[in-house]
NUMARVO-601325 format. One record per residue: y negated, x negated, z negated of N, C-alpha, C in turn; residue number from 1; residue in one letter. Coordinates in Angstrom, 2 decimals, always signed. Layout:
<rs>
nyy;nxx;nzz;cayy;caxx;cazz;cyy;cxx;czz;kepa;baro
Y;X;Z;Y;X;Z;Y;X;Z;NUM;A
...
</rs>
This chain:
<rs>
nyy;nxx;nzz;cayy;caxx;cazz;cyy;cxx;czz;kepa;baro
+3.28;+13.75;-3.47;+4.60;+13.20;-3.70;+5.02;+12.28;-2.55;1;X
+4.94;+12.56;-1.15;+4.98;+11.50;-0.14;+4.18;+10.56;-0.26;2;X
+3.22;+10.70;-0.42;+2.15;+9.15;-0.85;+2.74;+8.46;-2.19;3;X
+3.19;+8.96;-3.00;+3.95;+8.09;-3.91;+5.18;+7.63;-3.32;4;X
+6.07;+8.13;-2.71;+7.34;+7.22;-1.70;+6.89;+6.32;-0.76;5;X
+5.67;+6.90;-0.51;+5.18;+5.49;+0.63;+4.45;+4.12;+0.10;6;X
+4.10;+4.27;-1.20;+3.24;+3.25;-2.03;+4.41;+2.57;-2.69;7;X
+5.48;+3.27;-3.00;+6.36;+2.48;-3.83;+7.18;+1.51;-2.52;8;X
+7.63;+2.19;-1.68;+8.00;+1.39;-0.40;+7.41;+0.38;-0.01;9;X
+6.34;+0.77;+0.00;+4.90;-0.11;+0.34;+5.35;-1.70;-0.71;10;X
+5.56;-1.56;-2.02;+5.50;-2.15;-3.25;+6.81;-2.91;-2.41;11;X
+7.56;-2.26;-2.46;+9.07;-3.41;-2.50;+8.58;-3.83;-1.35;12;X
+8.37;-3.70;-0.42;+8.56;-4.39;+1.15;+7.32;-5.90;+0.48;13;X
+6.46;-5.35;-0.07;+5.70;-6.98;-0.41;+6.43;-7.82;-1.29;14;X
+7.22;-6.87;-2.46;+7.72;-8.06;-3.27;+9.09;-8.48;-2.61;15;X
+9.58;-8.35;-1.79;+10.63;-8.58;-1.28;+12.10;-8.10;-2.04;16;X
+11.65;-6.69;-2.41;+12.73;-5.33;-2.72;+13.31;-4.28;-1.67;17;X
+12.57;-4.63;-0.24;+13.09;-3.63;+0.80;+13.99;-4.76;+1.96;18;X
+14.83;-3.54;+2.34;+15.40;-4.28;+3.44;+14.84;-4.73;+4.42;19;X
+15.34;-5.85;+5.24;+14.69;-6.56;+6.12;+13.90;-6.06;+7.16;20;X
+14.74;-4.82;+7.95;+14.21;-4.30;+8.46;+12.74;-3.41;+8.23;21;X
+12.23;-3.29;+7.32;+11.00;-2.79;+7.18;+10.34;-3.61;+6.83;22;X
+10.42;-5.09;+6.79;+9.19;-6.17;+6.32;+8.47;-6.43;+7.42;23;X
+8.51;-6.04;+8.73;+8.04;-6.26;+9.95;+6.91;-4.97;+10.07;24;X
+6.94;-3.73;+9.32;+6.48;-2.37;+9.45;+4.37;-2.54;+9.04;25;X
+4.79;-3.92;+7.73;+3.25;-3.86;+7.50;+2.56;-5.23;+7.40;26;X
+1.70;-5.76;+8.11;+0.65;-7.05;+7.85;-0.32;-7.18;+6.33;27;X
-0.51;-8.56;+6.24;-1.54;-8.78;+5.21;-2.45;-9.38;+5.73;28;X
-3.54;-8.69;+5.08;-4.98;-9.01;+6.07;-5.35;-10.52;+6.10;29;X
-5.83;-11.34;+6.66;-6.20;-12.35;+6.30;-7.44;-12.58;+6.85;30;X
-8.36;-12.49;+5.95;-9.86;-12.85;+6.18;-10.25;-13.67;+7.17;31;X
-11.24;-13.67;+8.09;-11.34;-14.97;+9.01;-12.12;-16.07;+8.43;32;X
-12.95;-15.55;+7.18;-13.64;-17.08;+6.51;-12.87;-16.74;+4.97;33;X
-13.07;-17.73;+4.13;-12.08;-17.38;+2.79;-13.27;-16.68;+1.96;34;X
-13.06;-15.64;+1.63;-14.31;-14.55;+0.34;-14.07;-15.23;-1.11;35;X
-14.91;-14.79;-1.74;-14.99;-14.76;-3.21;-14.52;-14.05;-3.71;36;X
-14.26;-12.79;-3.21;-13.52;-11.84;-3.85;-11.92;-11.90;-3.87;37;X
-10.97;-12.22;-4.46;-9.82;-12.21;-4.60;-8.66;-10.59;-4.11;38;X
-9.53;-9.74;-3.70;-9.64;-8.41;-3.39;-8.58;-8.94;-1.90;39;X
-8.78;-9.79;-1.39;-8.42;-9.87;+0.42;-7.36;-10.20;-0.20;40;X
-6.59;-10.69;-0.62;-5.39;-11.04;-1.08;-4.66;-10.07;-0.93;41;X
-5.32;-8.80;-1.55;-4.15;-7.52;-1.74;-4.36;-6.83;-0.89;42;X
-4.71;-6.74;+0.27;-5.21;-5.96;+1.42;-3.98;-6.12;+2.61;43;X
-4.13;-4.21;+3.05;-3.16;-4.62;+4.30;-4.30;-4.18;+5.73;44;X
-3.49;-4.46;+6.71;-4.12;-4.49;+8.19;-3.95;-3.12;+8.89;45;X
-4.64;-2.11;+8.64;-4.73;-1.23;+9.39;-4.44;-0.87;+11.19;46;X
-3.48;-0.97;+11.52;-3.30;-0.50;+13.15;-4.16;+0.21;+13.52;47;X
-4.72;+0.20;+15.04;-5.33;+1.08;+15.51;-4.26;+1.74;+16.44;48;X
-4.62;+3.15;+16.26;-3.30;+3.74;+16.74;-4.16;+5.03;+17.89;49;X
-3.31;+5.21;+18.97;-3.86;+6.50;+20.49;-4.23;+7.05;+20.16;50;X
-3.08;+8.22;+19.29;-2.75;+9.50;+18.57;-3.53;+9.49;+17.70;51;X
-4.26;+10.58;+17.52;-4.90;+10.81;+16.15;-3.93;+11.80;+15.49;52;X
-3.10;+12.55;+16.04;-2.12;+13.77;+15.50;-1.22;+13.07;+14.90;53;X
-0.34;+12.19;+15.27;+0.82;+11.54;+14.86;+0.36;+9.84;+14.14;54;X
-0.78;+9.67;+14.70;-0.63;+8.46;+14.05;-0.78;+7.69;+12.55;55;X
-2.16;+9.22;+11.88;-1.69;+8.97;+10.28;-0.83;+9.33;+9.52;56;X
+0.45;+9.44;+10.26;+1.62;+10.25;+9.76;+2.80;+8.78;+9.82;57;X
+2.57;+8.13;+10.61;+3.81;+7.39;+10.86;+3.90;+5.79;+9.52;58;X
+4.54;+5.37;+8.41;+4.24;+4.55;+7.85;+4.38;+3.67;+8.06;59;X
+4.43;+3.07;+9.02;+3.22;+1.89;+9.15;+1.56;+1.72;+9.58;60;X
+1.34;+3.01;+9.63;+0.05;+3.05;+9.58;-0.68;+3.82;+8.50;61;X
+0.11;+4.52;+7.71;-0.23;+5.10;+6.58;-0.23;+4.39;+5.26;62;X
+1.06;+3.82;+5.37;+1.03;+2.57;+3.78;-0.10;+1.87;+4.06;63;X
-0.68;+0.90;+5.21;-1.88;+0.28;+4.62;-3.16;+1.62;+4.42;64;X
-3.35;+2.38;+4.63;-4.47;+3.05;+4.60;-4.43;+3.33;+2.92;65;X
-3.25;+4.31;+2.76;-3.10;+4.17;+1.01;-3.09;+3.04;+0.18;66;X
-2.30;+1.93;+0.84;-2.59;+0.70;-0.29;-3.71;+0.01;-0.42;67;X
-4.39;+0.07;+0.99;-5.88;-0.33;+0.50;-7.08;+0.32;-0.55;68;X
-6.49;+1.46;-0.67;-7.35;+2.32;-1.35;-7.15;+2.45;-3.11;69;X
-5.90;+1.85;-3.46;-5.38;+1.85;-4.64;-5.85;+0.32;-5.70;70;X
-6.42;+0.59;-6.74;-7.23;-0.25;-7.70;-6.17;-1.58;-7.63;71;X
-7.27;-2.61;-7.75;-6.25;-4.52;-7.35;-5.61;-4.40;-8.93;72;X
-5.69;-3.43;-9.94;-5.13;-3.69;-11.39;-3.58;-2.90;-11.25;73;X
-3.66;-1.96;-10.25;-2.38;-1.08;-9.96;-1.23;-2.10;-8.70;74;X
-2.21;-2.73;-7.94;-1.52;-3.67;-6.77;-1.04;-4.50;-7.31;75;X
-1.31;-5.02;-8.47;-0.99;-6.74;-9.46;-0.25;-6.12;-10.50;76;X
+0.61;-4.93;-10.46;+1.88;-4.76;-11.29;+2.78;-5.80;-11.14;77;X
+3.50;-6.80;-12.52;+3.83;-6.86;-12.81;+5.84;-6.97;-12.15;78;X
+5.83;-5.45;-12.50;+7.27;-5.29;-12.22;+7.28;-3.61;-11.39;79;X
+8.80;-3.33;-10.57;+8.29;-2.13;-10.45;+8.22;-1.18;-11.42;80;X
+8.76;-0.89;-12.23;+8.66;+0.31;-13.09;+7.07;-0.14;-13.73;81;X
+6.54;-0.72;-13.87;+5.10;-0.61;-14.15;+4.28;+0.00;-12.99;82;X
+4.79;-0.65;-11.77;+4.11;+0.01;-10.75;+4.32;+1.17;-10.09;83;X
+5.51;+2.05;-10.77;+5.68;+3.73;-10.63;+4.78;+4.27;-11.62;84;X
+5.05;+3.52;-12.73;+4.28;+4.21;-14.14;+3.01;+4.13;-13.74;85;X
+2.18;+3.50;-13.57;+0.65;+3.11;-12.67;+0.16;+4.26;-11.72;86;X
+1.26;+4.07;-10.71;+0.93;+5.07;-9.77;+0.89;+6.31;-10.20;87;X
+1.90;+7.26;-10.55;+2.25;+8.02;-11.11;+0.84;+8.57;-12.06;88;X
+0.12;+7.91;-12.41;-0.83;+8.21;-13.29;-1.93;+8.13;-12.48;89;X
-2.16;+7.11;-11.88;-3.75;+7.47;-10.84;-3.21;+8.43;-9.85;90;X
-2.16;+8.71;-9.23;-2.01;+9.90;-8.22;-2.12;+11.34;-8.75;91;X
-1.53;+11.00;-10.07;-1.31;+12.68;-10.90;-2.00;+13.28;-11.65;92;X
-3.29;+12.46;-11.98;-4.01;+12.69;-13.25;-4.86;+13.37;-12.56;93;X
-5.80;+12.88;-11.69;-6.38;+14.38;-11.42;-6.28;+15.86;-11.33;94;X
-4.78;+16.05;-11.20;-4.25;+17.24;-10.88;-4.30;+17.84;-12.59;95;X
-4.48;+16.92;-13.63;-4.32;+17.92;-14.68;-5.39;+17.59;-15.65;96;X
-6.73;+17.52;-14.84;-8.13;+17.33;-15.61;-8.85;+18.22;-15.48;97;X
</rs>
């Protein structure tokens, strides 16, 4: 359930649905040569962080770890309520297979 508040957060702060103050919290990766894969587009920049105790806890270092990991067909929602409905289903479905 926290990884779904942090992915949807995650969501507005890119489409420009979160307040200002948290658009500073996460980077977009930018390749150093341009790929073929259209994949770098939706990618965020992982911090390297001291702490190993506190540091995959804090979100800005946790939203990119989860959003990188989430399918480019769930990242290229549309609108948000597609992209709760999305999530909501790749986070939950395992739990009832």
């Amino acid at each position: 359930r926290a990884d779904f508040k942090v992915l949807l957060l995650n969501y507005k702060i890119l489409h420009g649905l979160a307040p200002l103050y948290l658009r500073n919290t996460i980077t977009l990766y930018v390749p150093p040569c341009p790929l073929i894969s259209q994949e770098a587009d939706l990618l965020l920049v992982i911090p390297r962080t001291k702490t190993k105790s506190l540091g995959h806890r804090v979100f800005s270092d946790r939203a990119p770890l989860l959003w990188n990991k989430l399918p480019a067909a769930l990242k290229e929602a549309d609108s948000i309520e597609i992209f709760k409905s999305r999530l909501k289903t790749h986070l939950f479905s395992p739990h009832f297979d």
